[in-house]
mmCIF file of the N, C-alpha and C atoms, coordinates in Angstrom:
data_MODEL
# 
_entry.id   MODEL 
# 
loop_
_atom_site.group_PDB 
_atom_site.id 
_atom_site.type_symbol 
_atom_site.label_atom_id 
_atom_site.label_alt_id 
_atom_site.label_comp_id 
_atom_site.label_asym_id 
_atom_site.label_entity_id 
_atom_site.label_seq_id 
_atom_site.pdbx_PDB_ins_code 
_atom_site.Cartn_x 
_atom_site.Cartn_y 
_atom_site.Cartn_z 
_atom_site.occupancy 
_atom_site.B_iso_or_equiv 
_atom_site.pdbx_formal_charge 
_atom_site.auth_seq_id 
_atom_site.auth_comp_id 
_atom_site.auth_asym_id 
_atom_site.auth_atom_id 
_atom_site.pdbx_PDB_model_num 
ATOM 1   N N  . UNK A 1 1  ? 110.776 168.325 143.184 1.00 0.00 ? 1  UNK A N  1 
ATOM 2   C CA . UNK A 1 1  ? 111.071 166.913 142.969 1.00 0.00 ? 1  UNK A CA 1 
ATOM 3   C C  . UNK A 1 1  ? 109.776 166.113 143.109 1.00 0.00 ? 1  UNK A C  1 
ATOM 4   N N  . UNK A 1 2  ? 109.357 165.551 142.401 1.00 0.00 ? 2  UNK A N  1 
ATOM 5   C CA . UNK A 1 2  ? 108.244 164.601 141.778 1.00 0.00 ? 2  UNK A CA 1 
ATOM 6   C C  . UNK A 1 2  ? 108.009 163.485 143.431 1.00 0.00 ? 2  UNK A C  1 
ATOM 7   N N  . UNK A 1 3  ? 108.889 162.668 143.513 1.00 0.00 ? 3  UNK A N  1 
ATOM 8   C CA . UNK A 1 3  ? 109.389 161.782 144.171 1.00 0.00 ? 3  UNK A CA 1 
ATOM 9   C C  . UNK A 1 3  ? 108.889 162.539 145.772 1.00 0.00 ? 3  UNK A C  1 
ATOM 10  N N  . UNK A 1 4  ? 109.779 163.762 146.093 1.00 0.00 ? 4  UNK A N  1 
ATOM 11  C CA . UNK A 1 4  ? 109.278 164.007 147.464 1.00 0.00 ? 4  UNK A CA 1 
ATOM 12  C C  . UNK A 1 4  ? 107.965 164.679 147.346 1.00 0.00 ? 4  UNK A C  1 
ATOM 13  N N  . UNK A 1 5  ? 107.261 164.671 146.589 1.00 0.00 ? 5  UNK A N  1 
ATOM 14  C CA . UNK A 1 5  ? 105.670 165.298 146.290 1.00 0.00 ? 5  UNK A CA 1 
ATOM 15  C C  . UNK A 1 5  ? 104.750 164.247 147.021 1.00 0.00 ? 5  UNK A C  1 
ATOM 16  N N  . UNK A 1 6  ? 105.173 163.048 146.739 1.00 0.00 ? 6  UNK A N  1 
ATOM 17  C CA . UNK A 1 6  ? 104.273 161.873 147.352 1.00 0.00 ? 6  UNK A CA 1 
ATOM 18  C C  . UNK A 1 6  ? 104.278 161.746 148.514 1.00 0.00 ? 6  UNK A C  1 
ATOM 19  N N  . UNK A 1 7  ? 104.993 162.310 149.155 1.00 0.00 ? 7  UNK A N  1 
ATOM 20  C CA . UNK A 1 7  ? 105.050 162.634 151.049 1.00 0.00 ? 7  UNK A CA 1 
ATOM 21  C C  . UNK A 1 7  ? 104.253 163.198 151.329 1.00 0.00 ? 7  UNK A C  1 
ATOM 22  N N  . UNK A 1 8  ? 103.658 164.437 150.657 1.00 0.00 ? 8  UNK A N  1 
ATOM 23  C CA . UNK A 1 8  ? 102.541 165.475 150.912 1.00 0.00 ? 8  UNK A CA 1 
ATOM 24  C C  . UNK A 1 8  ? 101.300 165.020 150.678 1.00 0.00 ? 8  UNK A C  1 
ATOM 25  N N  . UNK A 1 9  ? 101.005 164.102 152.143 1.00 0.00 ? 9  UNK A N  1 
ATOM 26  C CA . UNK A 1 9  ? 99.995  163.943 152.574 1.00 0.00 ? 9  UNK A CA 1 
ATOM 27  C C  . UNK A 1 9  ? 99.580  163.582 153.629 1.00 0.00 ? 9  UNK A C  1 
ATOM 28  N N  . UNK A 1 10 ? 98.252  163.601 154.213 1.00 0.00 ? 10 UNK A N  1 
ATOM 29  C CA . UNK A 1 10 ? 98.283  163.394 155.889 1.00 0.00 ? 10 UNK A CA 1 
ATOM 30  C C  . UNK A 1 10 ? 98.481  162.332 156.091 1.00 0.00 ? 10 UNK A C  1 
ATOM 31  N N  . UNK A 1 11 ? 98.682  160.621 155.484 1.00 0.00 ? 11 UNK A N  1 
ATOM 32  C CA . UNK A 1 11 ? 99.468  159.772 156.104 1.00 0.00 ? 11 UNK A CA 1 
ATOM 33  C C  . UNK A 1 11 ? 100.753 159.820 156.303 1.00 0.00 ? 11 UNK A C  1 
ATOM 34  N N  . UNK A 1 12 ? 101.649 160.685 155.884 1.00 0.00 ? 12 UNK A N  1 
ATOM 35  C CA . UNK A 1 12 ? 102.636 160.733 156.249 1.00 0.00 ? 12 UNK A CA 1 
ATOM 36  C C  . UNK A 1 12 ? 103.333 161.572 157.417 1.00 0.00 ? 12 UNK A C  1 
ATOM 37  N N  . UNK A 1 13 ? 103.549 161.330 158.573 1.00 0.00 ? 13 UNK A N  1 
ATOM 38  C CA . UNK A 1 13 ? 103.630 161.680 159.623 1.00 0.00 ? 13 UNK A CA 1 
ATOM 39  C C  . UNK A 1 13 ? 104.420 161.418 159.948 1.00 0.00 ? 13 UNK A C  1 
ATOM 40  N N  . UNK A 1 14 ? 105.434 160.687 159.981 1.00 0.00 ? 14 UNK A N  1 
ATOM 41  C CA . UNK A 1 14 ? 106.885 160.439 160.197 1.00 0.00 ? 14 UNK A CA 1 
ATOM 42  C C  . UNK A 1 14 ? 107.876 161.820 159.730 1.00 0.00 ? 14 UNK A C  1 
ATOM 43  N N  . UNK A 1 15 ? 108.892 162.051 160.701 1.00 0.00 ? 15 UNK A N  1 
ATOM 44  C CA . UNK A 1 15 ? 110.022 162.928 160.536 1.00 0.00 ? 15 UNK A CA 1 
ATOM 45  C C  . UNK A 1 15 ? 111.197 162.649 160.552 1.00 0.00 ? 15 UNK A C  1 
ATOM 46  N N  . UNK A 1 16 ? 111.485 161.440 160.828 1.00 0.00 ? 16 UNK A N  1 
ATOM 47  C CA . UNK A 1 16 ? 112.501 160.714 160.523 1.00 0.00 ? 16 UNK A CA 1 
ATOM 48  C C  . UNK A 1 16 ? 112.813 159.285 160.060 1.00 0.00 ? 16 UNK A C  1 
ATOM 49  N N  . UNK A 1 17 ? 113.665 159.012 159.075 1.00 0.00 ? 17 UNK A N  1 
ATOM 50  C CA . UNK A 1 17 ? 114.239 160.392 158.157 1.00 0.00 ? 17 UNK A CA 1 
ATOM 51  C C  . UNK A 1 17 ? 113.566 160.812 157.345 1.00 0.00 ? 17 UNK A C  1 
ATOM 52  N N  . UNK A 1 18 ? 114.140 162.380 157.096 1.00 0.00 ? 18 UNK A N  1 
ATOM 53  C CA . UNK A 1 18 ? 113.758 163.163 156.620 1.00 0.00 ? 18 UNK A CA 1 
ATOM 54  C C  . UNK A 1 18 ? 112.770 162.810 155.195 1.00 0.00 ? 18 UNK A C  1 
ATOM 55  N N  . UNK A 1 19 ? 111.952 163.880 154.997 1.00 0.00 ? 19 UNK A N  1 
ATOM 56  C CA . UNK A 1 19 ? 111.724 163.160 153.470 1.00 0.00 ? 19 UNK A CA 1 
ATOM 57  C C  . UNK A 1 19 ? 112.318 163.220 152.378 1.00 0.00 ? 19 UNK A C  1 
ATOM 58  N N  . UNK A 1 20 ? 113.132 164.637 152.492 1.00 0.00 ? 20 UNK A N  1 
ATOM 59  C CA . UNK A 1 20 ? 114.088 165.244 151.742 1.00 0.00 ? 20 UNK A CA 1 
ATOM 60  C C  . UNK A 1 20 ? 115.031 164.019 151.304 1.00 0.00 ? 20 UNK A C  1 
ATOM 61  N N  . UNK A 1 21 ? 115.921 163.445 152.578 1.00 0.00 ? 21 UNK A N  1 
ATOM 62  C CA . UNK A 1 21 ? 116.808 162.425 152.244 1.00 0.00 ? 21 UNK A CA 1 
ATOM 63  C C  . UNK A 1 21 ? 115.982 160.765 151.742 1.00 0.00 ? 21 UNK A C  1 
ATOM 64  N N  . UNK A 1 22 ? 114.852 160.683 152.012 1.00 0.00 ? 22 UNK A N  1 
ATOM 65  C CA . UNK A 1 22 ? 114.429 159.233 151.746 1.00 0.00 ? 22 UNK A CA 1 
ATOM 66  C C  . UNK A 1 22 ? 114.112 159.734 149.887 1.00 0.00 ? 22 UNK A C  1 
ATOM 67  N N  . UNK A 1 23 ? 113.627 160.968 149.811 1.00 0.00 ? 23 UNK A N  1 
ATOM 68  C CA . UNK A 1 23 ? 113.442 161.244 147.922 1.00 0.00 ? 23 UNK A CA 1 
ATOM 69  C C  . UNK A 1 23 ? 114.529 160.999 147.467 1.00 0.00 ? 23 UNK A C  1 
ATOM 70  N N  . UNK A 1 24 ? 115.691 161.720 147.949 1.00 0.00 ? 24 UNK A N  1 
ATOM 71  C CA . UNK A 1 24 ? 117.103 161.526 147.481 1.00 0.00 ? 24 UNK A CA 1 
ATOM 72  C C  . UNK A 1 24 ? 117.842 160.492 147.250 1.00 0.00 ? 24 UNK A C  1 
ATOM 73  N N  . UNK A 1 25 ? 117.037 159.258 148.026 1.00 0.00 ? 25 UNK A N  1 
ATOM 74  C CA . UNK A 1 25 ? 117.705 158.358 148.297 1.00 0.00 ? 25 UNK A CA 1 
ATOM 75  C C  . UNK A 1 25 ? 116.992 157.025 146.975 1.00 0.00 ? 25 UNK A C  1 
ATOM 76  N N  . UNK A 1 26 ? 115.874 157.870 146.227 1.00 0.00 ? 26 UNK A N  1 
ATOM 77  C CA . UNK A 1 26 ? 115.280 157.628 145.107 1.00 0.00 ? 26 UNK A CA 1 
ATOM 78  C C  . UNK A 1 26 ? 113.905 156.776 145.820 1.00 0.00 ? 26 UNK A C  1 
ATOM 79  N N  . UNK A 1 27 ? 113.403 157.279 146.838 1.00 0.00 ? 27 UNK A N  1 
ATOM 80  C CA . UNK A 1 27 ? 112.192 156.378 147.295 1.00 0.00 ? 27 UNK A CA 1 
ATOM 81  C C  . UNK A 1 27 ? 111.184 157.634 147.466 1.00 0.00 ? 27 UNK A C  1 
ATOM 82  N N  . UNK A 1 28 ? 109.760 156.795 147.263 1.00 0.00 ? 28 UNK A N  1 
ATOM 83  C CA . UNK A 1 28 ? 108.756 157.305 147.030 1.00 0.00 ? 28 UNK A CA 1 
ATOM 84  C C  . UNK A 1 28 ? 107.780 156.853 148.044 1.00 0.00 ? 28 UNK A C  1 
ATOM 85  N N  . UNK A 1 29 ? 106.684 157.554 148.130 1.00 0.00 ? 29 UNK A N  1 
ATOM 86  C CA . UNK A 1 29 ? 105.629 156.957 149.317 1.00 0.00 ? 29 UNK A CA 1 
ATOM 87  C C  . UNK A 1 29 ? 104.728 156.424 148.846 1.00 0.00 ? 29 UNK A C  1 
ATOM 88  N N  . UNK A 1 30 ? 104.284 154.921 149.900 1.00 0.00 ? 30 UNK A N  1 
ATOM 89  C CA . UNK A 1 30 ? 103.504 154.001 149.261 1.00 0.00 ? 30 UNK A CA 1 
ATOM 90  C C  . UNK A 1 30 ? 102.134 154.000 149.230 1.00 0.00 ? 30 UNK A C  1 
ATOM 91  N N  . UNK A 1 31 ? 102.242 155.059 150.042 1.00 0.00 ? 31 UNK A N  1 
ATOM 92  C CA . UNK A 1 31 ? 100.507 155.461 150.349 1.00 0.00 ? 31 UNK A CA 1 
ATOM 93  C C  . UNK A 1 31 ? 99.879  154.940 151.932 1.00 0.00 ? 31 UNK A C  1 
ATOM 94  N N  . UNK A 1 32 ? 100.590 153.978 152.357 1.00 0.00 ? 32 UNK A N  1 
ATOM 95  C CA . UNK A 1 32 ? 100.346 153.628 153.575 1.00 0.00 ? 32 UNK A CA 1 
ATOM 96  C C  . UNK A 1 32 ? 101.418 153.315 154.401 1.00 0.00 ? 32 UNK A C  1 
ATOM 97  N N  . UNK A 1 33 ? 100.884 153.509 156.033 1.00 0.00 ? 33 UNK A N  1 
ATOM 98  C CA . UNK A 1 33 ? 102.458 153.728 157.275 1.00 0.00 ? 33 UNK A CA 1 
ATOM 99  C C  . UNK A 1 33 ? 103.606 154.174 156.534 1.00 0.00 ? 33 UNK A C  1 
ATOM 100 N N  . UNK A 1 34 ? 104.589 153.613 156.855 1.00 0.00 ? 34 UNK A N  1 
ATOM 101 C CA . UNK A 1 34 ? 106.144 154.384 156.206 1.00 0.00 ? 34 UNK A CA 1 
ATOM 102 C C  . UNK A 1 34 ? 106.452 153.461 155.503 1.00 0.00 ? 34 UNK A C  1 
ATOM 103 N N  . UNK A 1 35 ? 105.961 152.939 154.485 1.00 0.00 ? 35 UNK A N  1 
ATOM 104 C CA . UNK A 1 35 ? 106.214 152.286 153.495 1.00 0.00 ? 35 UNK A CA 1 
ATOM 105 C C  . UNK A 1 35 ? 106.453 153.383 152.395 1.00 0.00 ? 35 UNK A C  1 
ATOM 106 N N  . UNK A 1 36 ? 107.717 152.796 151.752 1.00 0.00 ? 36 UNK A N  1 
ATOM 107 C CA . UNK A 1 36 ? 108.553 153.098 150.565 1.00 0.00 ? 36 UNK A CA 1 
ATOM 108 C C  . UNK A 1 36 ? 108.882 152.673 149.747 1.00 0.00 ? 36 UNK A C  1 
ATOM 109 N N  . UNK A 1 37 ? 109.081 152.929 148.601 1.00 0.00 ? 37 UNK A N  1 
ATOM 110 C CA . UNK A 1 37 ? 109.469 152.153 147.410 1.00 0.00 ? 37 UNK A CA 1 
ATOM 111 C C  . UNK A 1 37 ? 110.348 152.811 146.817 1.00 0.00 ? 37 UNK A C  1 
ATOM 112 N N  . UNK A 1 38 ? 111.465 151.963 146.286 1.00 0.00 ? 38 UNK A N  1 
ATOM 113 C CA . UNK A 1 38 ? 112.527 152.621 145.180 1.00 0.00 ? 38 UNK A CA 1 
ATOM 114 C C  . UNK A 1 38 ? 111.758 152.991 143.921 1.00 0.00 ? 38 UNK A C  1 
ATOM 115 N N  . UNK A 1 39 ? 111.802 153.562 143.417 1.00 0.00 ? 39 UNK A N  1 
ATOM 116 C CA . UNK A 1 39 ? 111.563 154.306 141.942 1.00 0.00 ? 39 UNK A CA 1 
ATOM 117 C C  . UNK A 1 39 ? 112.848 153.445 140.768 1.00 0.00 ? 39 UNK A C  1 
ATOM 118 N N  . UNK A 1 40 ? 113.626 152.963 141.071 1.00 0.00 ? 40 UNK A N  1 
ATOM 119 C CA . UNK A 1 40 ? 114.340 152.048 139.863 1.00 0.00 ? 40 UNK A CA 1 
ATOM 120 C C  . UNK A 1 40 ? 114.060 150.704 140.139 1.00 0.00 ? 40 UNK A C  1 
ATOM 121 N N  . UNK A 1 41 ? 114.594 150.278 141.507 1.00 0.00 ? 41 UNK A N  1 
ATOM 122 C CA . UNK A 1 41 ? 114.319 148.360 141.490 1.00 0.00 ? 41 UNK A CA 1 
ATOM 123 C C  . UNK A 1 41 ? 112.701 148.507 141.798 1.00 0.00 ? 41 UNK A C  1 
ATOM 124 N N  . UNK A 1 42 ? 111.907 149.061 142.400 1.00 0.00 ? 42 UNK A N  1 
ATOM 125 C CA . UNK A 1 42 ? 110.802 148.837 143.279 1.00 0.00 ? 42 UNK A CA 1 
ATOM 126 C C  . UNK A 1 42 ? 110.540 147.675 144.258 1.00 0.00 ? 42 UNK A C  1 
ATOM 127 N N  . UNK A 1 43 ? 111.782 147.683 144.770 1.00 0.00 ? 43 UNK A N  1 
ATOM 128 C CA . UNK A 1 43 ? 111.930 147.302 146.081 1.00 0.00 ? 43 UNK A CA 1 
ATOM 129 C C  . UNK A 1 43 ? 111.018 148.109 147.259 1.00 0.00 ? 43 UNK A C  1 
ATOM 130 N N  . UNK A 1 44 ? 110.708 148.021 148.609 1.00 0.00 ? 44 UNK A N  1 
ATOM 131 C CA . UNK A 1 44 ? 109.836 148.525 149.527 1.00 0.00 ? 44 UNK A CA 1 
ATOM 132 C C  . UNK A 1 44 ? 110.789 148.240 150.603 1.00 0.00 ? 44 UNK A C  1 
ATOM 133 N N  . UNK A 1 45 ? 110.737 149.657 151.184 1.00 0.00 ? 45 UNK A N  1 
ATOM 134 C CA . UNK A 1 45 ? 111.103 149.230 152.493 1.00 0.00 ? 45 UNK A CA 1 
ATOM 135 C C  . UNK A 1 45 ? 109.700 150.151 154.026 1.00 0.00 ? 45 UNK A C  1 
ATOM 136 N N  . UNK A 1 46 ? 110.132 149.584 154.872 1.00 0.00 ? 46 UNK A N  1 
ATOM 137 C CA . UNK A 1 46 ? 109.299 149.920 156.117 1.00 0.00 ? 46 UNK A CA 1 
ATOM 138 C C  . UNK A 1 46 ? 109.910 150.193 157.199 1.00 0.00 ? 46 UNK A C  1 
ATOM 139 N N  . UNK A 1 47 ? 109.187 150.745 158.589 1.00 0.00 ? 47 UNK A N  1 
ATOM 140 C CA . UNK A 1 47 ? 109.835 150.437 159.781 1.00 0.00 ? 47 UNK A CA 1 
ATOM 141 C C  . UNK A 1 47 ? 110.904 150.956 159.968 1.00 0.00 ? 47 UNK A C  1 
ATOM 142 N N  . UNK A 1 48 ? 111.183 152.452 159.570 1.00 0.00 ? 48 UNK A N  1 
ATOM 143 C CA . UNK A 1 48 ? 112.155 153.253 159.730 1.00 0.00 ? 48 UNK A CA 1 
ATOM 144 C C  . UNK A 1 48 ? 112.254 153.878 160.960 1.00 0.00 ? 48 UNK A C  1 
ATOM 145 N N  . UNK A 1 49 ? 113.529 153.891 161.485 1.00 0.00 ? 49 UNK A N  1 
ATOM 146 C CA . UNK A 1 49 ? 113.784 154.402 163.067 1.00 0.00 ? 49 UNK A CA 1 
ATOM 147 C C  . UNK A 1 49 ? 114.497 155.594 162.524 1.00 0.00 ? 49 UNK A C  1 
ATOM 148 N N  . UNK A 1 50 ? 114.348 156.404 163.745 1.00 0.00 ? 50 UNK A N  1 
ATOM 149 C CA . UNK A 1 50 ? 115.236 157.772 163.529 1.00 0.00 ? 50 UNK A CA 1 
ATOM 150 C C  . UNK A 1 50 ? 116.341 157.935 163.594 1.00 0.00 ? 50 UNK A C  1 
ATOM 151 N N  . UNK A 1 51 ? 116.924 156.483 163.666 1.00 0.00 ? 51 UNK A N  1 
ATOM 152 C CA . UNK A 1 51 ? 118.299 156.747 163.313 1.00 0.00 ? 51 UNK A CA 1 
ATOM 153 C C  . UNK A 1 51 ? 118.813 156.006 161.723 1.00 0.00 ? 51 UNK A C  1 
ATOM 154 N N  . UNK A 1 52 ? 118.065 155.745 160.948 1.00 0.00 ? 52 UNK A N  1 
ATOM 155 C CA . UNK A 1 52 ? 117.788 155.446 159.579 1.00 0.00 ? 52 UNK A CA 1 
ATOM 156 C C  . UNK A 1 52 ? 118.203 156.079 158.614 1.00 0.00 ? 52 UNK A C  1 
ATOM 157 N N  . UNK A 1 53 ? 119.127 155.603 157.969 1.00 0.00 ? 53 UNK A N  1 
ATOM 158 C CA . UNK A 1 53 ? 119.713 156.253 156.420 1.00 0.00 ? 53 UNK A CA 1 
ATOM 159 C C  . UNK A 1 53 ? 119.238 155.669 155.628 1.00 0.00 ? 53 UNK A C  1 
ATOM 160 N N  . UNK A 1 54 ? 118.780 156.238 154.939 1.00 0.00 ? 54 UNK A N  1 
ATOM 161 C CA . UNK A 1 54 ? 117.896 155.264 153.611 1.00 0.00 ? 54 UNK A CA 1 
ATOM 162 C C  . UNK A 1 54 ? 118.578 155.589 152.729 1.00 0.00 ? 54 UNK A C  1 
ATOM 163 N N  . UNK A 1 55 ? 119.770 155.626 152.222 1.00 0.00 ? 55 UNK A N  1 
ATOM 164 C CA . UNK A 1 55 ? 120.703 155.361 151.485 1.00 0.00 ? 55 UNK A CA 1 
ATOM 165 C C  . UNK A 1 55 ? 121.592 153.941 151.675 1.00 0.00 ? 55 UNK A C  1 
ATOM 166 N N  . UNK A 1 56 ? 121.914 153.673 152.897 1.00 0.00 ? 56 UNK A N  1 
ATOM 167 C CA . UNK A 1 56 ? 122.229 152.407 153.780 1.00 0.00 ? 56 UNK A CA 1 
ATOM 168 C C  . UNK A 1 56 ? 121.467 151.775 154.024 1.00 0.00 ? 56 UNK A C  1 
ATOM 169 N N  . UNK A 1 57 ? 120.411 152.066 153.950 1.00 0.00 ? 57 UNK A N  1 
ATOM 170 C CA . UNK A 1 57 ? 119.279 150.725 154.291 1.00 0.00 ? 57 UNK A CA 1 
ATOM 171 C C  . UNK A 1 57 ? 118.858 150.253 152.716 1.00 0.00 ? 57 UNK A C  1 
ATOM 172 N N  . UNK A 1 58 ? 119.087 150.769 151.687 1.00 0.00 ? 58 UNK A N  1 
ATOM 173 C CA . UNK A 1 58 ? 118.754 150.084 150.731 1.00 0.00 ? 58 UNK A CA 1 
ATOM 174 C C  . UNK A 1 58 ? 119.557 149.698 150.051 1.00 0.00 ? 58 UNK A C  1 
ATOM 175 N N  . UNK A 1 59 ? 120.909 149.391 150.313 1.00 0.00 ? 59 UNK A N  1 
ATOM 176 C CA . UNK A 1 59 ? 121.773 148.776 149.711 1.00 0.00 ? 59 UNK A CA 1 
ATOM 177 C C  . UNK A 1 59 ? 122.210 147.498 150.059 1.00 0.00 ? 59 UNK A C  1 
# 
């Protein structure tokens, strides 16, 4: 998956959530801290806690 490819890198250091579920959830990495972006609206989100669904947080 294209999408969770952009995780694979040493700024990304966060383990939760997963990256698996934040790709799934159609978000991509912004290149800096845990910043994310949707891949359809390109909306951004940040400041993810480990108890974070990023399916629910972007709706």
């Amino acid at each position: 998956m294209e999408r969770q490819e952009t995780f694979n890198s040493n700024a990304w250091t966060y383990t939760s959530p997963t990256v698996h579920d934040l790709a799934e959830a159609g978000f991509f990495y912004a290149g800096y801290e845990n910043v994310v972006i949707c891949f359809y609206c390109g909306g951004s989100l940040k400041r993810w806690g480990a108890n974070d669904n990023p399916t629910i947080e972007h709706c």
